[in-house]
C-alpha positions in Angstrom: 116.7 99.6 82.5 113.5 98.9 80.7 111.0 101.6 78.9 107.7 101.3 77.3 105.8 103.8 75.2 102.0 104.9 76.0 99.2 107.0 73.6 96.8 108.7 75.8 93.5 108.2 74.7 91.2 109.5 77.8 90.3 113.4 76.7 91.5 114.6 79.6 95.3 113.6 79.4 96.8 112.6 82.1 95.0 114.6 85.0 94.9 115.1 88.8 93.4 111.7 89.8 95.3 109.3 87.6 98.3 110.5 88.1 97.8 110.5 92.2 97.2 106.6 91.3 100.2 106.2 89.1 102.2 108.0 91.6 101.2 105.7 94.4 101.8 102.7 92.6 105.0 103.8 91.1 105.9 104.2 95.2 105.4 101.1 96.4 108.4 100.5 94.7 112.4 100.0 94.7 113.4 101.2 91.2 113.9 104.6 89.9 111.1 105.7 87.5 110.7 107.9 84.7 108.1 109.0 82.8 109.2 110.9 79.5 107.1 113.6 77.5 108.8 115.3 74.9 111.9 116.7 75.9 110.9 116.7 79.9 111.4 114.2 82.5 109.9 113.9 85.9 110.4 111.1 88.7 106.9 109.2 88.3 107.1 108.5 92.6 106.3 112.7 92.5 102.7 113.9 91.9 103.9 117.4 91.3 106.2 116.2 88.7 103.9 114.1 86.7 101.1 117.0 86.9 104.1 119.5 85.4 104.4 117.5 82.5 100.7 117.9 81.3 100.7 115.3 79.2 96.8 115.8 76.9 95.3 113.4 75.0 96.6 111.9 71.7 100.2 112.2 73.4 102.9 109.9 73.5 105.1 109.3 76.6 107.3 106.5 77.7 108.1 105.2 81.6 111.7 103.7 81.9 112.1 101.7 85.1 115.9 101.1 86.6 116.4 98.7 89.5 115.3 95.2 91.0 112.0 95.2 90.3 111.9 97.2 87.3 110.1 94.4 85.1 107.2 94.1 87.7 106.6 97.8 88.2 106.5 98.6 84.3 104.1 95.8 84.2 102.0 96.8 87.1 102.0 100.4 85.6 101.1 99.8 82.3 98.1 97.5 84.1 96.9 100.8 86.0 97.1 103.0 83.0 94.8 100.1 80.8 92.5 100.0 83.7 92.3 103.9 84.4 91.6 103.8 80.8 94.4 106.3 80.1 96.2 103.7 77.4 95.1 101.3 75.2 96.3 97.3 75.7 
């Protein structure tokens, strides 16, 4: 299992549209995923889950990744959260 940690710098926090695109990267995928906000997790392959968490702006979070392809999915996150400008590189 691998994790990373994230600081959400778009005002809106992690809202309807990014998190559709996270969600469908995240799915394209064998691994299990987790994204992480305070004490709550969800399974990042579920919009509902990820919009439950609510995660605003200024907020930290992590996403673990657990399977095969775990190192390429974290990366190909973490790419989609730079370019959504939802993170910082």
């Amino acid at each position: 299992m691998i994790e990373k940690n994230f600081n959400v710098i778009d005002e809106a926090g992690i809202h309807a549209r990014p998190a559709s695109v996270l969600v469908t990267v995240a799915s394209g995928y064998e691994s299990e995923i987790k994204i992480i906000y305070k004490e709550k997790t969800a399974n990042l392959k579920s919009i509902l889950g990820v919009m439950a968490l609510g995660i605003p702006f200024g907020e930290e979070f992590n996403i673990n990744a657990e399977g095969s392809d775990e190192e390429e999915v974290l990366k190909k996150l973490e790419e989609t959260l730079i370019t959504a400008g939802l993170v910082n590189a």
